[in-house]
N, C-alpha and C positions, 0 to 999 in steps of 0.2 A: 967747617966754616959756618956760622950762622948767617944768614938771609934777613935783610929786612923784609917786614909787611911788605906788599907791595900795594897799590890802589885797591884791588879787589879786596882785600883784606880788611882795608878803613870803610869801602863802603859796605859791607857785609857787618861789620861793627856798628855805622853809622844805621843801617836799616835795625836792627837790632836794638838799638836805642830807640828809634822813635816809636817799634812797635810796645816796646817795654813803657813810654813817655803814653800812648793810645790805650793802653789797657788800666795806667794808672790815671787817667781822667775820666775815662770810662766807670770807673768804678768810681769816682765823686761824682757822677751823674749826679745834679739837684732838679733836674727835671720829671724826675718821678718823684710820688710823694713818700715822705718817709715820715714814721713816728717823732723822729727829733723837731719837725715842723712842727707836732701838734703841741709838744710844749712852749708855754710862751718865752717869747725871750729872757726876760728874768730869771726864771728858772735853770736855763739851760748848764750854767757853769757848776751848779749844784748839786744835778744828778749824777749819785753814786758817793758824793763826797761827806761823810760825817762831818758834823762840825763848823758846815760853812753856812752862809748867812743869806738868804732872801729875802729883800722888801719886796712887796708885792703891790703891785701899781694900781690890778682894779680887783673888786671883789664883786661878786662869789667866783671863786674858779677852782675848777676841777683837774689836779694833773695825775693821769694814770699810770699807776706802778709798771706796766708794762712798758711804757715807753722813758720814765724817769722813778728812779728810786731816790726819796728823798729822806729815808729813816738817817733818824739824828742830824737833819738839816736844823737850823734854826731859822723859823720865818718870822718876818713882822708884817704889820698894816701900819701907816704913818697914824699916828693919834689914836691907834687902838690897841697895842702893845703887840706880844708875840708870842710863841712856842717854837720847841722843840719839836719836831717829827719823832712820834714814840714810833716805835717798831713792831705794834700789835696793832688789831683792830679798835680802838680806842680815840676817844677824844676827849679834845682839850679845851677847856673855856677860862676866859677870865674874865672879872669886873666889869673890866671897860666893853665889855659885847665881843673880843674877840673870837669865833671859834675856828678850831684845827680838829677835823674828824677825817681818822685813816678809818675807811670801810671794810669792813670784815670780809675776807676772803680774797676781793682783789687788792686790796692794800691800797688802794687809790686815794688819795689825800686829795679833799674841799677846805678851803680857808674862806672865810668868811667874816663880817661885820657888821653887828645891827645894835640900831638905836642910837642914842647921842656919845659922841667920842668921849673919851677919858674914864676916871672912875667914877660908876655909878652911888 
């Protein structure tokens, strides 16, 4: 004859869950600081994704490969145009004053804009 649970059973399950429910909040702790913070918002959806597209809201900024990889992102500046994230220590310029420089070694991508917008 099989036996249902009895109380002990559900509450032994129900402790079980909330210690399972406290370890997985526990672990989104956003009261410590973590590298995801240090990239700016814009960025965030980007890191690790070839392909996908960042406008960048203010310039000069610096996002470090260790906390977001942006090789083969595509970034813009409004009225400055944009690049590609190459995947080597190299940078990128065009016309209109835009630059995209990955720094050699750490791979850390500065975008930046100078001088008057559009093409020179």
């Amino acid at each position: 004859m099989t036996r249902m649970p009895g109380p002990t059973a559900q509450v032994q399950a129900a402790i079980t869950a909330l210690a399972l429910m406290a370890v997985a909040i526990t672990a989104c702790d956003t009261s410590q600081p973590s590298s995801r913070t240090a990239v700016p918002p814009e960025f965030r959806a980007a890191c690790g994704h070839p392909g996908a597209q960042v406008r960048v809201r203010k310039v000069p900024v610096t996002v470090r490969h260790a906390d977001c990889n942006l090789t083969g992102v595509v970034i813009t500046y409004r009225r400055y145009g944009g690049a590609a994230v190459p995947g080597d220590g190299t940078s990128v310029g065009t016309s209109s004053g835009f630059t995209l420089t990955v720094h050699p070694g750490t791979l850390d991508v500065t975008i930046n804009a100078t001088g008057p917008p559009g093409n020179a």
